[in-house]
N, C-alpha and C positions, 0 to 999 in steps of 0.2 A: 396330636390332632385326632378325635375322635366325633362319633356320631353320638346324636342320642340313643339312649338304652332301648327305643321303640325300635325306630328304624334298623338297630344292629339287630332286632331280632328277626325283622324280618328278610335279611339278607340270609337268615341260616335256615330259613323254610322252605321249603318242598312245595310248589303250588298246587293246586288241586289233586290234592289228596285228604283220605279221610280216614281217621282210626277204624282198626281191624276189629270188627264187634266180635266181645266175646274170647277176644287176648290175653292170654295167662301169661306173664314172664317164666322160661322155666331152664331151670341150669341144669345141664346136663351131668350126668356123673362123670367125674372127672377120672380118667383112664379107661373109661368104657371105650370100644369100638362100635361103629355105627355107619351107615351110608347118608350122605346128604346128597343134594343137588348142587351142581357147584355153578360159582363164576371166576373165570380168570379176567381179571381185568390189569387193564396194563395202565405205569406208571400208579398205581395205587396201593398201597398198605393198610389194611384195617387194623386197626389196635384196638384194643376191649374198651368198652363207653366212647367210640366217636361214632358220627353221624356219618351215613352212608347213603346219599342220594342217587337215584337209578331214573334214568328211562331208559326202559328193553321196547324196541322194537321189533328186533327179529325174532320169529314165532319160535324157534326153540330156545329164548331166553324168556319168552313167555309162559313155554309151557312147564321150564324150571321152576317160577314163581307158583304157578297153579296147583304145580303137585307139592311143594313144600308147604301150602296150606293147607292139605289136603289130609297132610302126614298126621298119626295120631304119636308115634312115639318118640319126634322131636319136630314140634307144631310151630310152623311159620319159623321156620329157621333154615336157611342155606349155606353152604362153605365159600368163603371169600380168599378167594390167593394174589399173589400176583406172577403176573406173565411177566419176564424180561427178555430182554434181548441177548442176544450170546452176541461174545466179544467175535470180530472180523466173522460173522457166521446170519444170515439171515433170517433163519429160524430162532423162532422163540422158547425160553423154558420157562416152568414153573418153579413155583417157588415151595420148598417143603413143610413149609410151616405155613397156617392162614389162619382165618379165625372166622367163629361162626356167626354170621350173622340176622339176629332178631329182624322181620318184615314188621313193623309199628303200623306203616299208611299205607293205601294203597289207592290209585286212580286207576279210572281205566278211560280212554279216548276215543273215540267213534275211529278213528281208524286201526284202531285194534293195537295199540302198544299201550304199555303202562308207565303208569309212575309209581314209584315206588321211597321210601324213606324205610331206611334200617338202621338198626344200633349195633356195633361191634359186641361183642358175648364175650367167647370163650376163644381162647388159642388152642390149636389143633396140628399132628402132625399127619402130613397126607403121606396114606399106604400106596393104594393106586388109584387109577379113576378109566371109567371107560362111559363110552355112550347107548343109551336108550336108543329101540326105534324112531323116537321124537325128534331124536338128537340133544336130545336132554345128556349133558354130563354129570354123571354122579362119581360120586369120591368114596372110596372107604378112609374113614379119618378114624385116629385116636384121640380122645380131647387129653389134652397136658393138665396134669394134675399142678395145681400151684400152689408151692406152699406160703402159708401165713409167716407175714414179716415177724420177726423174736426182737424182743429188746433184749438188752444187757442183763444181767442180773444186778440187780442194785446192791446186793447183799457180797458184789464179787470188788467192791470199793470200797475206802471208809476216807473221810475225810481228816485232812494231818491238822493237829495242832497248828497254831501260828508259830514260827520259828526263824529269827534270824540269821541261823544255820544250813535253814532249806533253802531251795532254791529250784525252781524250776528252768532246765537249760532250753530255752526256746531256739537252741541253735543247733539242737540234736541232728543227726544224720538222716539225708531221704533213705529209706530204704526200699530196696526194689523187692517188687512180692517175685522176681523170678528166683529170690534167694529164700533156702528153706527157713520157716522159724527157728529152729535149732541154732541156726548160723545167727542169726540176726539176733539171740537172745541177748550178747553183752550189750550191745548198742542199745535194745531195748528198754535194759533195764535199769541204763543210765541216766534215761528222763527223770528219774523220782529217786534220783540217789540223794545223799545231803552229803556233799562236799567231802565227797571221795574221789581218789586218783583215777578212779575207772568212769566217773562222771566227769571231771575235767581234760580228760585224754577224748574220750568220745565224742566233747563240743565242738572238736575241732578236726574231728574227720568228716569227710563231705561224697558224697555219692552223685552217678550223673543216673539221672531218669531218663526213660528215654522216652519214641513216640507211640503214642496211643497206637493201639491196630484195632479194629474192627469186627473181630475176629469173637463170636459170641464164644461164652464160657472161658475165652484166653486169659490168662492172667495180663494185668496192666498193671504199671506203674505208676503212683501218688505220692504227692507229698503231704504232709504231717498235715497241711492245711484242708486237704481236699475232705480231712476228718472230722474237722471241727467246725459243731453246729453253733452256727453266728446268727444275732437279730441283723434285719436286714435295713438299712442306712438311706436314705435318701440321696444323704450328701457324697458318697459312694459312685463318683462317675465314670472312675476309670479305673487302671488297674493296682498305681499305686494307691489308691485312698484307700482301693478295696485292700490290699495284704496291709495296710497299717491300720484299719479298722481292724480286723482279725486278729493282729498283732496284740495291738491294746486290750481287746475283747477276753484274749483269754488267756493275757497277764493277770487279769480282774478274777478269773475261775478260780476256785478253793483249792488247793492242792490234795491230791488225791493217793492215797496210799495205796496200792496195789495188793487185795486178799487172794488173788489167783492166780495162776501162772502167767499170763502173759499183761504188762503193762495197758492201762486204758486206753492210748492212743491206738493201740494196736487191736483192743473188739470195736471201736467206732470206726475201724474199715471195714466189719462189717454188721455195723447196727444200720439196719435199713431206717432206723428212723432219727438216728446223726446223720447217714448221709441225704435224707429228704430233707432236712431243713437247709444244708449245704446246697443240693441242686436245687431250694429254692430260693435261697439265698444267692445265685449266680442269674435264675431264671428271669425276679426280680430287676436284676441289671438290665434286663432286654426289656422287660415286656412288663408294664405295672397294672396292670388291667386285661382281662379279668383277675382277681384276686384268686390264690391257688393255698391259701392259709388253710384251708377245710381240708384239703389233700392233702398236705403235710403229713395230717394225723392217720392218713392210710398210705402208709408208703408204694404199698403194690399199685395201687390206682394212680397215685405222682408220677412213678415210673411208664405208667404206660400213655399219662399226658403229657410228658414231656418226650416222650419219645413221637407222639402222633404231632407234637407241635414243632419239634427242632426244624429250623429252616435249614436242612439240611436233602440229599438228594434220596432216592427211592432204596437204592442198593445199603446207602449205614441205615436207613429207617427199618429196612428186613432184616437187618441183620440185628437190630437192639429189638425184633420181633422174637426173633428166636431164641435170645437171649434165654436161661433159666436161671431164674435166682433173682429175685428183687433187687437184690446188694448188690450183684454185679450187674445189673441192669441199669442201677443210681451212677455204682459207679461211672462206665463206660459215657452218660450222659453226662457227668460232670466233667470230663476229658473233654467232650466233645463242646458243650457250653464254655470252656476256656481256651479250647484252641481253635475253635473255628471261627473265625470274625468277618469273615468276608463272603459273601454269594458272588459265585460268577460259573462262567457260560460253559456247560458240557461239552462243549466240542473244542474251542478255542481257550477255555480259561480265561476270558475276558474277565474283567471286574464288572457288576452288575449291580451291585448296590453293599452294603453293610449290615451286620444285624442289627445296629444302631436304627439303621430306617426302617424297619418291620412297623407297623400300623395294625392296631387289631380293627378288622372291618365285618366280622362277624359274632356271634356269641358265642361261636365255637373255639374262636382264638385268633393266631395270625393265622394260623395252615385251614385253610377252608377247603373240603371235596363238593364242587359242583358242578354238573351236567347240561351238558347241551342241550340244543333241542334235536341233534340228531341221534343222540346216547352217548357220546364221548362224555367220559369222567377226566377231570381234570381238578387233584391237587394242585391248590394257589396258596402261594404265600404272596401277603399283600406287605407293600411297602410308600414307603411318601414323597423317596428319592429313590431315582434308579440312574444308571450312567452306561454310555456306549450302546443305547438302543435307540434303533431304527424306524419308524411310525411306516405302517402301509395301508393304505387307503383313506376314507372318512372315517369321524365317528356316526354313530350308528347308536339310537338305547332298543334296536329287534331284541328280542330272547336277552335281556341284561338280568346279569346273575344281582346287580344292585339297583334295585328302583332308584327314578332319579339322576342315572348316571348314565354315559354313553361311552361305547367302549370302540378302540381302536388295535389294530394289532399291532404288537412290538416284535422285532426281530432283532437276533445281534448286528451289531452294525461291522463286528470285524469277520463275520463268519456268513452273515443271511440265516442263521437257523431260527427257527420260531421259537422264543422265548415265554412271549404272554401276553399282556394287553395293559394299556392306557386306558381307565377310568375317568374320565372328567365330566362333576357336574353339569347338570343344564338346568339345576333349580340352585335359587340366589339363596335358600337356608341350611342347605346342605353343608355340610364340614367336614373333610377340608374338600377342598375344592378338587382337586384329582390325586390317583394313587396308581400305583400300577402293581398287576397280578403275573406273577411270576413264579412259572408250570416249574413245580419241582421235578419234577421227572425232564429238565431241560437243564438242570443245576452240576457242577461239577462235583462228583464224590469226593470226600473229603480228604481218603487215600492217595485219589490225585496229585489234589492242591499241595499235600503236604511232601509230596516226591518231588512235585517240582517247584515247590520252594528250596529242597534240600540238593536238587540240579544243581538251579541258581546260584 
């Protein structure tokens, strides 16, 4: 169920606001130190190229804005972090990693707040920060230097003759990356043997994977599949189609002789552009609209959309921020696109809907960041079905983040905590008829879900 391409765009605009005259894009040098103006905003992650929508009302969030354009040696740009909460503790932390963010629009109001539209930039890690007389918080940041995704070398492969000799063992062992390559080299090198004792002994030893952790930079464990870059299937709706698509897909692959030391399966865990067609080949599964075909071919930029879209909660979204390494970036998100199937409620674990029911309602995707009219920022993931919520009060289209629509609040129904809201139209052309917005920062971390499945 989708809207016209008009209307979706204008669910991802910024109302009165106007381009900044005289706006240079400009990329900061990477590993430079520098002061910025900062916002900590809670429940929010910026990741490089998403949209960032603002109303500041309070005067020293205005007077951040004022001087960041003001700046000549990094012009309309401020540091975005996020504030969380500390576990049993009522005070809030920052986050050490954020990203800088580009000012594009700006409004101003007769009663003296703004509005604002930014773009995500650059990732940065924060040294300290203190406050101005204004009460302006400034940050000393480092920007993170990021390196350029590397293919494989083509020259490190050759293709085998045809041979009814060879054989490729599609039953080769998982092997866990917490074991060194050294150790893992006989197994490795079994995949491309032809019908040796040491290839038929290794089809039939088996390894257990275990669970993703979250954990940036941590090694994780993959299987053989999570390697290999597949066209992506229509007919693909679940999970057996998807491993017997795969399966057949890359029986059909030419067999490849190994010029290097270590076998092909084993540099496409970390060709960030084997594993970008993989996590878009899963992402597909979810979401077939907008097309993310164009990003494929920039691995770094996939990784950071798919990270800014996963309907996943605030805490894995920072932490696949701070990630470094493209490749391990792809990876961790394709962990996370095959094991996490289900949304439910932060506090109780309730089930709340599937990623089956995600709905893209804006052009920016499912995950949309939009603002109140009081300044609250509130990441939404939109969906078509939701289950176990609660409706309180009427609807209402005051301050509606989607023309055309009227929105209601949802709450859990096993817990009372505020969830998100019920959309349903009030105009008879509108499609689909209602959806509900669902505050990621209200979603249970994935860490959770997956302890207390393993409780159970």
């Amino acid at each position: 169920m989708m809207l016209t391409a008009c209307s979706k765009c204008l669910f991802a605009c910024h109302s009165d606001v106007d381009d900044i005259p005289g706006r240079k894009a400009t990329l900061l040098d990477a590993g430079s130190i520098l002061t910025l103006p900062m916002l900590f905003l809670h429940g929010v992650v910026l990741f490089p190229g998403a949209t960032l929508p603002l109303k500041l009302i309070e005067a020293r969030f205005v007077a951040a804005v004022e001087k960041a354009l003001r700046r000549d040696d990094a012009p309309d740009t401020i540091g975005v972090v996020l504030m969380h909460g500390r576990p049993n503790h009522r005070n809030y932390a920052n986050a050490s990693v954020g990203t800088t963010a580009e000012i594009r629009q700006l409004g101003r109001s007769d009663d003296g707040s703004i509005n604002v539209k930014a773009r995500g930039q650059q990732r940065f890690r924060l040294i300290r920060y203190w406050s101005d007389v204004d009460g302006v918080v400034w940050g000393e940041v480092q920007i993170i230097e990021e390196d350029p995704p590397l293919r494989t070398p083509r020259g490190a492969f050759a293709q085998l003759a045809a041979s009814r000799s060879c054989r490729l063992h599609t039953s080769s062992p998982v092997m866990s990356l917490d074991v060194s390559p050294m150790k893992q080299q006989g197994h490795m090198d079994s995949g491309l043997d032809c019908d040796t004792p040491s290839a038929s002994d290794s089809s039939s030893q088996s390894s257990n994977s275990t669970k993703p952790s979250g954990q940036s930079g941590e090694n994780t464990n993959m299987d053989e599949e999570d390697y290999i870059c597949s066209t992506p299937s229509s007919s693909r709706t679940d999970t057996k189609h998807q491993h017997q698509y795969n399966a057949a897909n890359y029986s059909k692959k030419p067999l490849q002789a190994s010029l290097a030391f270590w076998p092909q399966w084993a540099y496409e865990m970390y060709d960030p552009y084997s594993l970008a067609c993989r996590a878009a080949d899963l992402w597909r599964l979810i979401i077939k609209t907008p097309s993310i075909d164009e990003l494929v071919k920039k691995p770094d930029l996939l990784s950071f959309y798919i990270g800014n879209q996963l309907p996943v909660s605030e805490p894995v979204r920072q932490k696949l921020l701070e990630i470094n390494g493209v490749s391990y970036r792809l990876r961790r998100e394709i962990q996370l696109l095959k094991a996490c199937d289900l949304i439910k409620c932060g506090y109780c674990k309730s089930e709340i809907a599937k990623h089956s029911d995600v709905v893209v309602m804006s052009s920016d995707g499912p995950l949309g960041t939009y603002v109140n009219n009081h300044g609250y920022v509130h990441a939404t993931i939109t969906v078509n079905n939701a289950m176990g919520l609660a409706l309180e009060g009427d609807p209402t289209e005051e301050h509606s983040w989607f023309p055309g629509y009227a929105w209601t609040i949802a709450s859990c129904a096993s817990c009372g905590s505020n969830i998100g809201w019920l959309f349903s139209t009030t105009k008879r052309h509108l499609h689909p008829k209602s959806f509900w917005g669902i505050r990621s920062s209200q979603i249970a971390d994935v860490v959770d879900v997956e302890q207390q499945q393993e409780e159970e």
